[in-house]
N, CA, C and O atoms as a GROMACS GRO file, in nm:
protein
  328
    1UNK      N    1   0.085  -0.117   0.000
    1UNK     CA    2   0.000   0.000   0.000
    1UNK      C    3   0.090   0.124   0.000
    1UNK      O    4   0.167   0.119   0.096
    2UNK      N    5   0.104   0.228  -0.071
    2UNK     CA    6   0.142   0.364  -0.136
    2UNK      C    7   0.117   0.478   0.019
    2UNK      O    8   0.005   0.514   0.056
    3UNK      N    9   0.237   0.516   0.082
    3UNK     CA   10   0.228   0.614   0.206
    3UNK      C   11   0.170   0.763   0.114
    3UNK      O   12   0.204   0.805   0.003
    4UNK      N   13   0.080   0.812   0.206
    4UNK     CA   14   0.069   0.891   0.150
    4UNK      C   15   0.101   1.051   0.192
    4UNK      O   16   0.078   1.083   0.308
    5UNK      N   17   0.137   1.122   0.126
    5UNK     CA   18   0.216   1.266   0.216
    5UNK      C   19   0.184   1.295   0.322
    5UNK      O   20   0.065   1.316   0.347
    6UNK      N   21   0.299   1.307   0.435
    6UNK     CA   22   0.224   1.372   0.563
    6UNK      C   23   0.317   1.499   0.578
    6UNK      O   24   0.372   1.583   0.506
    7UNK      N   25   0.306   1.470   0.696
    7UNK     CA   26   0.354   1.664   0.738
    7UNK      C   27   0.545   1.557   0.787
    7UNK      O   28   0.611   1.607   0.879
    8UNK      N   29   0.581   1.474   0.743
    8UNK     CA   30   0.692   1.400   0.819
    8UNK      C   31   0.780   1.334   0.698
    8UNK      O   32   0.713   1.285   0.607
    9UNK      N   33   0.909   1.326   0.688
    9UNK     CA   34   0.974   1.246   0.542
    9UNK      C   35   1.066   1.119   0.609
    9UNK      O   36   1.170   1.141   0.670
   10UNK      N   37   1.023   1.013   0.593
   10UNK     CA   38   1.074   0.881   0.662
   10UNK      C   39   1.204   0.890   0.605
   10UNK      O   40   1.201   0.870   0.483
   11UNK      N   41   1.343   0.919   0.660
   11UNK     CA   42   1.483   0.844   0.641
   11UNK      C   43   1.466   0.683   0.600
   11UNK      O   44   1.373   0.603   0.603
   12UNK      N   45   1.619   0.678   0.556
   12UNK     CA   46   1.653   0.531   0.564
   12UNK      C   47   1.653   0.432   0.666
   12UNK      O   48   1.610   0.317   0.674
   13UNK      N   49   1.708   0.504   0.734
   13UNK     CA   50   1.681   0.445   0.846
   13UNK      C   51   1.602   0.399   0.977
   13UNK      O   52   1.630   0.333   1.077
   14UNK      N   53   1.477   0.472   0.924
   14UNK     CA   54   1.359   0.412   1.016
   14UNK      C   55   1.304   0.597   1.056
   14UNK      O   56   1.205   0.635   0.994
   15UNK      N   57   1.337   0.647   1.106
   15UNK     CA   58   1.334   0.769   1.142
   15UNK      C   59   1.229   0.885   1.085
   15UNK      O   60   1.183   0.898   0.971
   16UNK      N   61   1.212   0.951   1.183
   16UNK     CA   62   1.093   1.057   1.070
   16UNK      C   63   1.138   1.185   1.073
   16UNK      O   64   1.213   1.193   1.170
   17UNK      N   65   1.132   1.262   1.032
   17UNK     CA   66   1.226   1.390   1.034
   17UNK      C   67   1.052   1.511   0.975
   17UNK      O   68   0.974   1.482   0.884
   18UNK      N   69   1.045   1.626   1.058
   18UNK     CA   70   0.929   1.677   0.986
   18UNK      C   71   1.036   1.745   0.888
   18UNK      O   72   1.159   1.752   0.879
   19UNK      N   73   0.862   1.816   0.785
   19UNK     CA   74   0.917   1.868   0.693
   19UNK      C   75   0.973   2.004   0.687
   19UNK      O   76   1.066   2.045   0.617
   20UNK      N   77   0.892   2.075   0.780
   20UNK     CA   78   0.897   2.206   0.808
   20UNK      C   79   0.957   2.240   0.961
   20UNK      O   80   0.886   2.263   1.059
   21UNK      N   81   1.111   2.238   0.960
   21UNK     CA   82   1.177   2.300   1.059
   21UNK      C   83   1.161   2.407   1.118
   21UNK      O   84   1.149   2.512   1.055
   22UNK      N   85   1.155   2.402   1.267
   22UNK     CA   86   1.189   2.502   1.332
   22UNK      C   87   1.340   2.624   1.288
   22UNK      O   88   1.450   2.576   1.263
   23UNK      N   89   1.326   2.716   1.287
   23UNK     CA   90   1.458   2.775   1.267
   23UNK      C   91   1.570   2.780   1.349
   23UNK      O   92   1.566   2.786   1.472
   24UNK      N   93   1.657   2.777   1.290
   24UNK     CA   94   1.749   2.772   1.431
   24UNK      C   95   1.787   2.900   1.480
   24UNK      O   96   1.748   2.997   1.414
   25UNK      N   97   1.863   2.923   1.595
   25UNK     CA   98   1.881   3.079   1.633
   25UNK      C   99   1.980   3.158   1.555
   25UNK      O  100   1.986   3.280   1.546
   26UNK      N  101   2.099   3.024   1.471
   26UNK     CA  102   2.165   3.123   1.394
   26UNK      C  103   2.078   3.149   1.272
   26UNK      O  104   2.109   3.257   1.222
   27UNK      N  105   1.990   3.094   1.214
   27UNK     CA  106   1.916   3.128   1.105
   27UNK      C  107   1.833   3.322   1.147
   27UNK      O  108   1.835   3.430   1.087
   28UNK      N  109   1.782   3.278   1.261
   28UNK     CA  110   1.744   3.417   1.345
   28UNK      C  111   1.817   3.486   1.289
   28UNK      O  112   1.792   3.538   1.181
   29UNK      N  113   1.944   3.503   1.367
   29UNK     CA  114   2.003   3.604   1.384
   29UNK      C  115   2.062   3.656   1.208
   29UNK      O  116   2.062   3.774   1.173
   30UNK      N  117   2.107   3.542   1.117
   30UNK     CA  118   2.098   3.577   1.021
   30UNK      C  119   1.983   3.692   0.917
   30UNK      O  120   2.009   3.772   0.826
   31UNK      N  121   1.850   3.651   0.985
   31UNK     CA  122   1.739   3.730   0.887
   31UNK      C  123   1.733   3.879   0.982
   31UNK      O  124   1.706   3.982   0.921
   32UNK      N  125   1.756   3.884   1.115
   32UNK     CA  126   1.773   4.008   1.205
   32UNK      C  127   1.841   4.075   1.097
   32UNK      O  128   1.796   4.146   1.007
   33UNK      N  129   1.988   4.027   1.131
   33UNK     CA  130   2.055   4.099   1.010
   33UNK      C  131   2.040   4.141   0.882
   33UNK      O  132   2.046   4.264   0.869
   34UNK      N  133   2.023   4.082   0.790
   34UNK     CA  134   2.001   4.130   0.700
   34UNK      C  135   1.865   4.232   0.718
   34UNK      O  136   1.854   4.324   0.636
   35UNK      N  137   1.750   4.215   0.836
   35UNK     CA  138   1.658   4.289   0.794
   35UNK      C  139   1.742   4.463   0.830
   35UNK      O  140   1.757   4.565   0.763
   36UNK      N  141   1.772   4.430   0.943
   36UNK     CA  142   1.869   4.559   1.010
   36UNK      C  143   1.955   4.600   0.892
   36UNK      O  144   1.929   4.717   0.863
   37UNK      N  145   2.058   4.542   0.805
   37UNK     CA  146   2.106   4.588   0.656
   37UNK      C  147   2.042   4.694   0.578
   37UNK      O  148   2.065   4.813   0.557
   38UNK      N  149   1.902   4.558   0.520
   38UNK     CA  150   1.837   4.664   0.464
   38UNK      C  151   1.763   4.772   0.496
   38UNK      O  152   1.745   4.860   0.412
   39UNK      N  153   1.712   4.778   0.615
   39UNK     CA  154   1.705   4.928   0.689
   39UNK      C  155   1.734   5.035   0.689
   39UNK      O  156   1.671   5.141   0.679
   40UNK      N  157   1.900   4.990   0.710
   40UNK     CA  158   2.006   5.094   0.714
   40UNK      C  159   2.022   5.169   0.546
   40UNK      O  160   2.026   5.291   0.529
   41UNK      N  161   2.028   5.082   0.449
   41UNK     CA  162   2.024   5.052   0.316
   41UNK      C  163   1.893   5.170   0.282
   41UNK      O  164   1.919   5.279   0.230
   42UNK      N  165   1.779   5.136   0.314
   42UNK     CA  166   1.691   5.229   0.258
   42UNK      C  167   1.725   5.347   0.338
   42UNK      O  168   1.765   5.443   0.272
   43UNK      N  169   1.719   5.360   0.443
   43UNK     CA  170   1.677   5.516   0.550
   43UNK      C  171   1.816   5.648   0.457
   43UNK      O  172   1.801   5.763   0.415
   44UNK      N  173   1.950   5.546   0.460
   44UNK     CA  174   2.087   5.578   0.414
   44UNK      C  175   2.016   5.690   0.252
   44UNK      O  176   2.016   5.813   0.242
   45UNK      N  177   1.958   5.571   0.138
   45UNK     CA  178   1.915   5.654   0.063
   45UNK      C  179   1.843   5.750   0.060
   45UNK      O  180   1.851   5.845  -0.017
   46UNK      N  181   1.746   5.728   0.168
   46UNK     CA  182   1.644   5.808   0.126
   46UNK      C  183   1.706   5.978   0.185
   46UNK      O  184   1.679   6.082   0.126
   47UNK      N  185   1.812   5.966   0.343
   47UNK     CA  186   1.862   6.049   0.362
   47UNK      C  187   1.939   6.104   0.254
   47UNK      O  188   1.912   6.221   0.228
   48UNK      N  189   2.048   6.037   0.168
   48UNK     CA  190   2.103   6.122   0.088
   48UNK      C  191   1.995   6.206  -0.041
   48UNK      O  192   2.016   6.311  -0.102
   49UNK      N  193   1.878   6.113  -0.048
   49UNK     CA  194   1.802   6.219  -0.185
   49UNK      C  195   1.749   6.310  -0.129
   49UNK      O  196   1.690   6.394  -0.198
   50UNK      N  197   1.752   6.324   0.026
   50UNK     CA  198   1.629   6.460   0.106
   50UNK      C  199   1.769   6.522   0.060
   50UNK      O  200   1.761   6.550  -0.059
   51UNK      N  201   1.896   6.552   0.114
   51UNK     CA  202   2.003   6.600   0.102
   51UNK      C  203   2.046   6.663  -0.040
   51UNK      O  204   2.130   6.752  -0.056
   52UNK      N  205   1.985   6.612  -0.122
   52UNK     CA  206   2.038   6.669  -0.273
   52UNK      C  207   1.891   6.720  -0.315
   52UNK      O  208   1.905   6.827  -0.374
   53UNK      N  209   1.776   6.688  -0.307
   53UNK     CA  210   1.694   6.769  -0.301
   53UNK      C  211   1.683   6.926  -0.229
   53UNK      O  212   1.631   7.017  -0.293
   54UNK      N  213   1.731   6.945  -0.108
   54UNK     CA  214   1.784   7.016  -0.022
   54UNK      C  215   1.864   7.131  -0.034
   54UNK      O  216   1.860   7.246   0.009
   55UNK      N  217   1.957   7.050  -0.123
   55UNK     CA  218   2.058   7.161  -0.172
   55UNK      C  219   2.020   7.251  -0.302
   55UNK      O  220   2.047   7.370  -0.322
   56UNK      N  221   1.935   7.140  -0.401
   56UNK     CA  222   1.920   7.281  -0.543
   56UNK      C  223   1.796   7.350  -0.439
   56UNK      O  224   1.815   7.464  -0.396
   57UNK      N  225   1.684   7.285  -0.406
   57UNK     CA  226   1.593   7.410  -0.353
   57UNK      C  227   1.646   7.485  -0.292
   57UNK      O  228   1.590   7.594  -0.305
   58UNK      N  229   1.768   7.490  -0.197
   58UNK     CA  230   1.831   7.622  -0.110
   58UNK      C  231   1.831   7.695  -0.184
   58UNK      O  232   1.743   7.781  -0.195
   59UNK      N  233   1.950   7.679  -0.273
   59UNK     CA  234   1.982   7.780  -0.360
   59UNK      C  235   1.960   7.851  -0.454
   59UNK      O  236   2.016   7.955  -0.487
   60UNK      N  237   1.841   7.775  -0.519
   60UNK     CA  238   1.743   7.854  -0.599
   60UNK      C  239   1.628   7.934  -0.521
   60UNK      O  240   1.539   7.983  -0.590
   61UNK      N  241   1.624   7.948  -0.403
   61UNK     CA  242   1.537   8.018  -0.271
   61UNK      C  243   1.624   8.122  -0.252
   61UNK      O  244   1.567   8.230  -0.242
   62UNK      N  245   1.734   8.125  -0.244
   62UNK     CA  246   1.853   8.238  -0.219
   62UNK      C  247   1.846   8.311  -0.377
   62UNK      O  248   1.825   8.433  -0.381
   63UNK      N  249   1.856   8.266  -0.454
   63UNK     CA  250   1.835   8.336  -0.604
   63UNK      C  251   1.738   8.423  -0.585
   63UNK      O  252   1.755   8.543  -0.608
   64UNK      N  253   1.610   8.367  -0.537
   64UNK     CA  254   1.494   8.467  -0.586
   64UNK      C  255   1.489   8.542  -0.476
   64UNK      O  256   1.450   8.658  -0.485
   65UNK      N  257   1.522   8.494  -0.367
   65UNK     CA  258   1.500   8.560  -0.217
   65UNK      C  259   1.605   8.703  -0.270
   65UNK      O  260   1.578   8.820  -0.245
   66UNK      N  261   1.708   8.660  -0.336
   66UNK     CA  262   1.769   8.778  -0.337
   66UNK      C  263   1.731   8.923  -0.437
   66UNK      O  264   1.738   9.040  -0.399
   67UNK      N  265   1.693   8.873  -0.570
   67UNK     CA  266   1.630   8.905  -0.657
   67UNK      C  267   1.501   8.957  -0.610
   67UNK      O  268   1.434   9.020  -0.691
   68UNK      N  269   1.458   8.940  -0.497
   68UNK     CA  270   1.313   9.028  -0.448
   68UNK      C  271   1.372   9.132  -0.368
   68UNK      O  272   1.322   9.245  -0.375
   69UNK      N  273   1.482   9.108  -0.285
   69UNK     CA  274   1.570   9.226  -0.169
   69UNK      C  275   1.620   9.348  -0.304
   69UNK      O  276   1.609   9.470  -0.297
   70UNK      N  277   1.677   9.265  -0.422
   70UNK     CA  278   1.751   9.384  -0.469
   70UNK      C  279   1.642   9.422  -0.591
   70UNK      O  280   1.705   9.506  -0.656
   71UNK      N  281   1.538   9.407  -0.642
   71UNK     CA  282   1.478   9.438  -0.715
   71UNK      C  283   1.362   9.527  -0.662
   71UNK      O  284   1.310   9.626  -0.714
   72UNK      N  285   1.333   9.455  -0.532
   72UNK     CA  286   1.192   9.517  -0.482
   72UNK      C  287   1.110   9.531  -0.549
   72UNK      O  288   1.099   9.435  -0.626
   73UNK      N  289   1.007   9.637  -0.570
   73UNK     CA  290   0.877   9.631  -0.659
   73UNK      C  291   0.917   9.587  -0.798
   73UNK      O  292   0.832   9.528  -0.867
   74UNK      N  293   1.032   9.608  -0.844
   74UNK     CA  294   0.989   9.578  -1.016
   74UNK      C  295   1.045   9.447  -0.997
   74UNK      O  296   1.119   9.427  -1.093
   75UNK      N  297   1.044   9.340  -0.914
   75UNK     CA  298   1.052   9.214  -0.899
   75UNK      C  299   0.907   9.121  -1.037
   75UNK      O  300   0.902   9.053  -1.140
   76UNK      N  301   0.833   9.178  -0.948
   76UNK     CA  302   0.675   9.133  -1.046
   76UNK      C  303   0.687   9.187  -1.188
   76UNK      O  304   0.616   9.147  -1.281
   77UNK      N  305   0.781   9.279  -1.198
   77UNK     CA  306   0.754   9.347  -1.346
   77UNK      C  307   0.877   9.250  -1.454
   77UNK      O  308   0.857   9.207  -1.567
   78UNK      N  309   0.996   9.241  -1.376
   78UNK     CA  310   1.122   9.132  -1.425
   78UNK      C  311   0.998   8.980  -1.489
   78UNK      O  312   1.021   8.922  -1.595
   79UNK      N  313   0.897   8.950  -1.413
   79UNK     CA  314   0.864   8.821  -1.462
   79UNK      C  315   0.753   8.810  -1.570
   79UNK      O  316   0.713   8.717  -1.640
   80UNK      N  317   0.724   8.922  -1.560
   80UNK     CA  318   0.627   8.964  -1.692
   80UNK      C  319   0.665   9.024  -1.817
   80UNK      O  320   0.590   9.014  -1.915
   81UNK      N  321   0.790   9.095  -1.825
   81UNK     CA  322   0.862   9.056  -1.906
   81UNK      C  323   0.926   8.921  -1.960
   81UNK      O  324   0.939   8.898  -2.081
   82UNK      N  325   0.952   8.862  -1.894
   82UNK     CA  326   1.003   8.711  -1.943
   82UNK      C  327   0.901   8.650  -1.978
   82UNK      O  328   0.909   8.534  -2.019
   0.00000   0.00000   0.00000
């Protein structure tokens, strides 16, 4: 008679072994890690694109910021020409 699948895989030797292991603690500590990696991995990018985003808006804020100090009223008139 034909065994039919269980939740267990019979060895050679008499033995039953399940199929679906417990993890072990170095397996743990392995996926900790890497999740902690990629963490670091995203937060890392996302800090450097706030950072370069950061920098052209400064300085194009200082352009116009300045361009309104030294133009004053004909500020509005500079953009209606263009």
């Amino acid at each position: 008679m034909p065994k039919s699948k269980t939740s267990l895989i019979d060895k050679d030797d008499g033995s039953s072994q399940p199929l679906l292991e417990d993890k072990t603690d170095d397996e743990k500590e392995d996926q900790r890690k890497r999740r902690n990696m990629l963490t670091l991995i995203i937060t890392s990018s996302l800090n450097m694109l706030g950072y370069g985003i950061y920098g052209t808006a400064y300085s194009q804020w200082i352009y116009v910021r300045f361009e309104m100090d030294a133009l004053g009223a004909n500020f509005s008139k500079l953009d209606e020409s263009a």
